[in-house]
C-alpha positions as CSV (number, residue, x, y, z in Angstrom):
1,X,-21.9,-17.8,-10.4
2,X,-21.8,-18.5,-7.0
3,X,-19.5,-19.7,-4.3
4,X,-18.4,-23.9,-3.9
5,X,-19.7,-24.7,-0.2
6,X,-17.4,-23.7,2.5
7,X,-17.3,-23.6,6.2
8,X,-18.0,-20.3,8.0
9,X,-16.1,-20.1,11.5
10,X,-16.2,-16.7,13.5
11,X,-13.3,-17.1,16.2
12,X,-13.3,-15.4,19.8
13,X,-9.6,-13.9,19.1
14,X,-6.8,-13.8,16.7
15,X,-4.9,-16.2,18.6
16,X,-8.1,-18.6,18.2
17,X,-8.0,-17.3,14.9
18,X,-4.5,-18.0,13.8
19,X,-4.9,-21.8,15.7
20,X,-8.1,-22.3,13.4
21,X,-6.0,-21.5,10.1
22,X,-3.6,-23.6,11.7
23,X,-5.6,-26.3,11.9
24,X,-7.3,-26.1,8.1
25,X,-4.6,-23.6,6.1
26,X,-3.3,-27.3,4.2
27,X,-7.0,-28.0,3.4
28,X,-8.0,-24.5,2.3
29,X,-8.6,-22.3,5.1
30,X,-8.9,-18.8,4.5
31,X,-8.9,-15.3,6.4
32,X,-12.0,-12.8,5.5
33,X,-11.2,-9.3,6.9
34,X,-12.5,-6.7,3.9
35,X,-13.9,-9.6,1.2
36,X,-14.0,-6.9,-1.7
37,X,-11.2,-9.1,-3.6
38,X,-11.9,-12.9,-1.9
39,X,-15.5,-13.0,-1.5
40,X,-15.9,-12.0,-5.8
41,X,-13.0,-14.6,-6.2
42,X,-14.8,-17.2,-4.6
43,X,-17.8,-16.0,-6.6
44,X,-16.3,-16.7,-10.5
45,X,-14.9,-19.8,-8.4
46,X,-10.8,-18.4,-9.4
47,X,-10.5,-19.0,-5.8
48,X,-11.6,-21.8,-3.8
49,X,-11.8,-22.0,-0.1
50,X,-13.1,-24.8,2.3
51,X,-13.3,-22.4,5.0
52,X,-14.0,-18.8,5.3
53,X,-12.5,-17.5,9.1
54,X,-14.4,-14.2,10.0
55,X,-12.2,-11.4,12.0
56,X,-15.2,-8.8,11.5
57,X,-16.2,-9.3,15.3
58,X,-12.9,-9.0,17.1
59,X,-12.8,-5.8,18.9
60,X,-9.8,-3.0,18.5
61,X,-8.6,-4.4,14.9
62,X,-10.5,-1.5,13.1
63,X,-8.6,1.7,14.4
64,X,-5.1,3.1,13.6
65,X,-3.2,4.6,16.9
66,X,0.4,6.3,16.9
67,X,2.8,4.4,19.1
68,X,6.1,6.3,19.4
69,X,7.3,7.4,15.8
70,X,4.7,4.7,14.2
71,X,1.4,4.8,12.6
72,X,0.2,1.5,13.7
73,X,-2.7,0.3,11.7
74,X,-4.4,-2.7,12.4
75,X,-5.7,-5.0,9.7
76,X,-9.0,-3.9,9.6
77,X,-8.9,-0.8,9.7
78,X,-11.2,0.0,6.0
79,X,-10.1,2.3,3.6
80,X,-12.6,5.2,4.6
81,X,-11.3,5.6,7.3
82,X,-8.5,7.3,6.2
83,X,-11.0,9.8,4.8
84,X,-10.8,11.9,7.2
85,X,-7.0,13.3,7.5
86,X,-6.9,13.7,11.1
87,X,-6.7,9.8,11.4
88,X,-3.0,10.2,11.4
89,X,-1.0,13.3,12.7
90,X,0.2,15.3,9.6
91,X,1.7,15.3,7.3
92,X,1.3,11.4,7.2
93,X,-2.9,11.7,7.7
94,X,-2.6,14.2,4.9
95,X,-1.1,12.2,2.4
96,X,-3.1,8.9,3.8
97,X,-6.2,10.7,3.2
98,X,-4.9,11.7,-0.3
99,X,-4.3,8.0,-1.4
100,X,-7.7,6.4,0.1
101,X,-9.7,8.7,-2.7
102,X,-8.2,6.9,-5.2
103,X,-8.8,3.5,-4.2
104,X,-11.1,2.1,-6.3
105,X,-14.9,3.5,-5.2
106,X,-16.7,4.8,-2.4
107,X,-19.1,1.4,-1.6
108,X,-15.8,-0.6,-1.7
109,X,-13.6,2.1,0.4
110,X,-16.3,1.4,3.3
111,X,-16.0,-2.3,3.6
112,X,-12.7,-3.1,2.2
113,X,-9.3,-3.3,4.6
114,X,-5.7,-2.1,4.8
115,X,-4.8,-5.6,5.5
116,X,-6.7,-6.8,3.5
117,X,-5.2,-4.8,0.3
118,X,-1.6,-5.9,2.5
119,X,-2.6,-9.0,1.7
120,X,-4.3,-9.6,-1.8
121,X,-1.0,-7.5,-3.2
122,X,-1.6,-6.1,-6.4
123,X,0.5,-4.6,-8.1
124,X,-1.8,-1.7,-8.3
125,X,-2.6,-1.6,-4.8
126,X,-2.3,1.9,-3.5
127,X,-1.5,1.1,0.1
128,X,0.8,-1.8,-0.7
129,X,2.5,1.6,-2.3
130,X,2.7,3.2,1.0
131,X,3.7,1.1,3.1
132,X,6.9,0.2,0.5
133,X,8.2,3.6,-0.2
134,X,7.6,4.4,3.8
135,X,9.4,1.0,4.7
136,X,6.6,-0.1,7.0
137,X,6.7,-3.3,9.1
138,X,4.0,-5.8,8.4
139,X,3.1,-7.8,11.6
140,X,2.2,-11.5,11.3
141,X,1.0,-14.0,14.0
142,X,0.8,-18.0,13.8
143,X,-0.1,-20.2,16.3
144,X,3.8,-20.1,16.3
145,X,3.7,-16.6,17.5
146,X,4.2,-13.2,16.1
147,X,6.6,-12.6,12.9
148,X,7.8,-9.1,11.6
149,X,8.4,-8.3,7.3
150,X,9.9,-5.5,6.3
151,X,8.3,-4.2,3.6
152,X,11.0,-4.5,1.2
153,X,10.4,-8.0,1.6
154,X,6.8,-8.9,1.9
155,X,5.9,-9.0,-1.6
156,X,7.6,-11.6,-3.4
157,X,5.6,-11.2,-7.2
158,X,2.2,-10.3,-7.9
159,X,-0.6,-11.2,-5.7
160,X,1.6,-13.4,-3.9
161,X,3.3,-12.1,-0.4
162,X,6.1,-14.1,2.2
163,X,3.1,-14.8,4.2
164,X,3.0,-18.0,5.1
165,X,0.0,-20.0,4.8
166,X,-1.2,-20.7,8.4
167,X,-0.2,-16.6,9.1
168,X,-2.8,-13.9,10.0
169,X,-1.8,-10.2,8.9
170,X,-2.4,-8.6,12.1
171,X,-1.2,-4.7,11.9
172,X,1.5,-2.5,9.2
173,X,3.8,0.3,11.3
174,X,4.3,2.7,9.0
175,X,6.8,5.2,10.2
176,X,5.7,8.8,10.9
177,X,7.2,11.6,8.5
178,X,9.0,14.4,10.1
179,X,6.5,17.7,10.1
180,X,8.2,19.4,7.8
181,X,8.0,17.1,5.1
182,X,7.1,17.3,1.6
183,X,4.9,14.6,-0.1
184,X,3.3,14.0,-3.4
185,X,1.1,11.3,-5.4
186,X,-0.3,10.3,-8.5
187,X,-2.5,7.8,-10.2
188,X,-2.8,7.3,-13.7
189,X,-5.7,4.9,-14.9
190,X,-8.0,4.7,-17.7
191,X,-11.4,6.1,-15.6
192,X,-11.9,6.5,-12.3
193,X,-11.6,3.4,-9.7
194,X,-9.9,1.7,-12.0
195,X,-6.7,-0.3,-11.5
196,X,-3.7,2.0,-12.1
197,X,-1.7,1.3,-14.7
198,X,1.1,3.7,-12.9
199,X,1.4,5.3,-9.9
200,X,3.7,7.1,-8.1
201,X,4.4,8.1,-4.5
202,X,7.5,10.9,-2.7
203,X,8.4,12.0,0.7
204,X,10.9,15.3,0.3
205,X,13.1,16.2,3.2
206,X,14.8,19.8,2.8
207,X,17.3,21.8,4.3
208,X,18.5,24.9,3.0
209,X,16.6,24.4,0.1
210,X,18.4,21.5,-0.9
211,X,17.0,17.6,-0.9
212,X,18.4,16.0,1.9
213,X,16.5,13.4,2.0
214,X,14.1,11.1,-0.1
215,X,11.6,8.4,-0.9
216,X,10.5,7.7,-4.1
217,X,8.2,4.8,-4.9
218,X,6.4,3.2,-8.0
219,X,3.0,0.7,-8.0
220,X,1.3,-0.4,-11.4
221,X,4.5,-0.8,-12.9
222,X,6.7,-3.7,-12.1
223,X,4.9,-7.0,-10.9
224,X,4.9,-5.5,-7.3
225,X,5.4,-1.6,-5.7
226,X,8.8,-0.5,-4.4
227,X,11.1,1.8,-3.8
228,X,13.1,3.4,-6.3
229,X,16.5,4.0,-4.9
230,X,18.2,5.2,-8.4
231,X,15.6,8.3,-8.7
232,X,16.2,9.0,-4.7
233,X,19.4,9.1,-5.0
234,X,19.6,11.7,-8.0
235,X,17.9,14.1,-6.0
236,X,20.0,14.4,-2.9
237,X,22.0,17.3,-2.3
238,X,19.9,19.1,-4.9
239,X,17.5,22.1,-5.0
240,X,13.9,20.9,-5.5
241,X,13.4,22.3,-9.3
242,X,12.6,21.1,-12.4
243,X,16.0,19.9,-13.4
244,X,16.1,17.4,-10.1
245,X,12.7,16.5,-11.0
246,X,13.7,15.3,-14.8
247,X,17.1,14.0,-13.3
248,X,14.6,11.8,-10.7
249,X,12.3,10.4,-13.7
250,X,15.3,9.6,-16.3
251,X,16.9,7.5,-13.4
252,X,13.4,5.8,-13.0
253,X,12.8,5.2,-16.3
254,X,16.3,3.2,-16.5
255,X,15.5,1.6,-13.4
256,X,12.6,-0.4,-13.4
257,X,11.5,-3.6,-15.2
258,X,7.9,-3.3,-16.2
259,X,4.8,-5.7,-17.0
260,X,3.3,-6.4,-20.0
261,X,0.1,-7.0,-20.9
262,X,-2.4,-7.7,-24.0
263,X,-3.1,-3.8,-23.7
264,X,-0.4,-2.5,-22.1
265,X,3.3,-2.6,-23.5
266,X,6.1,-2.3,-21.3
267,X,7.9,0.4,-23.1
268,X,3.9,2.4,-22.5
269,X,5.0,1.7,-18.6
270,X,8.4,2.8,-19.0
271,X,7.5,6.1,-20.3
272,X,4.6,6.1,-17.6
273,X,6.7,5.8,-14.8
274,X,9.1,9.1,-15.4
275,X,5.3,11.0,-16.4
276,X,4.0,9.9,-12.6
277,X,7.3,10.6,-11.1
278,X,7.5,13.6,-12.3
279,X,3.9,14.7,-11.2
280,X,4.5,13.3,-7.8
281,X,7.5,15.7,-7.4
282,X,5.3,18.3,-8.9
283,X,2.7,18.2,-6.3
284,X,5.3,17.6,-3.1
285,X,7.1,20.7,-4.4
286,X,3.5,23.1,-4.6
287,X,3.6,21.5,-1.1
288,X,7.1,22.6,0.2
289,X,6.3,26.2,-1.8
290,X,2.7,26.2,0.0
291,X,4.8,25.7,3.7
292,X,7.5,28.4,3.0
293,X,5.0,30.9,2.4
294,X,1.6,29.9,3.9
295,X,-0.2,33.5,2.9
């Protein structure tokens, strides 16, 4: 199939931009940064828009910059670019680097956009993850004027955000990690590229070789990603060992709500979610091992 006609409109600056969606959001204006979820929408016509605003040409919206204890990473900034680790000052470029291999496949890591994933908000989406479990700060502008979300509140369901309609995603902050943190991920899916059907990200503070601090966040499993406070809190004050780590996953497990679907049973995600906890923790301990005795 192919598209329903639509206007194309390539505008000389976001706040030309944001006036434009202004101007035709109540009619069906839309924003194309990435495309690799709209422009296919558009194409099986399960999303319809009477104009297509293009941000490709607007300069210094495709490159990530640290600004005091922030990541900032402007909305179109693709997902290949996080390839390369030293995009980000460790260990937050480490772990970004880490998450962009799993995202989907190479042709689509190229063009698609961290705002643009911000945006769609799947469930599955892996920097929708990250930017929960970090609390990030997703910045907004209207022809208003500029609007901050926390993350804990930008996702109100599945593919639907507290964007509202006539509002550009313009940059996520994502805070940066003390150096001597510990992080871990995992994906589960079916083959690779894929949609997960369970993933799981942690950030491990220690101190004397006890947790004093943690983030724990789940994606693929409820109906958006977010932080798990339950499983942070029964690591705290604990050493990092296996015990903490089954303590972490039962507390998960009891916590969360998840989907269903025709193939997947909620009770399947229920045990998934303690499984990719518990690797998560795996690989951020290997991590704080690797640091305490780098030889």
């Amino acid at each position: 199939m192919k598209p329903a006609p639509f206007t194309y409109y390539r505008p000389t600056s976001l706040e030309d931009a944001a006036q434009r969606l202004r101007d035709g959001a109540d009619d069906g204006a839309l924003i194309l940064a990435g495309g690799q979820s709209l422009v296919p929408m558009m194409a099986l016509r399960v999303a319809y828009a009477t104009e297509l605003i293009d941000l490709n040409a607007l300069d210094g919206l495709d490159r990530p910059r640290v600004e005091g204890d922030s990541l900032v990473i402007p909305t179109l900034t693709r997902h290949a670019t996080f390839h390369d680790a030293r995009a980000a000052p460790a260990p937050l470029g480490d772990l970004l680097a880490c998450v962009a291999a799993h995202i989907a496949h190479y042709p689509i890591r190229q063009r698609g956009t961290f705002g643009g994933s911000l945006s769609h908000a799947d469930p599955s989406s892996e920097w929708c993850l990250v930017t929960a479990t970090l609390d990030g700060t997703v910045c907004l502008l209207s022809a208003d004027g500029p609007r901050e979300v926390a993350a804990r509140d930008w996702s109100d369901g599945p593919m639907s955000t507290t964007r509202d309609p006539d509002e550009i995603l313009t940059e996520v902050r994502l805070p940066l990690p003390e150096a001597s943190a510990s992080w871990g991920f995992y994906e589960f899916n079916r083959r690779a590229g894929d949609f997960a059907l369970g993933m799981a990200l942690c950030v491990i503070d220690l101190q004397d070789d006890r947790i004093t601090a943690a983030r724990i966040g789940i994606g693929g499993i409820e109906d958006h990603p977010r932080r798990l406070p339950e499983a942070e809190a029964a690591l705290i004050g604990r050493a990092f060992d296996a015990a903490a780590m089954a303590a972490a996953a039962e507390a998960a497990m009891r916590a969360v709500d998840p989907m269903e679907d025709a193939t997947t049973s909620a009770e399947y995600r229920r045990d998934l979610t303690g499984t990719v906890i518990t690797r998560a923790l795996e690989a951020a301990r290997l991590r704080t091992l690797a640091l305490a005795d780098p030889a």
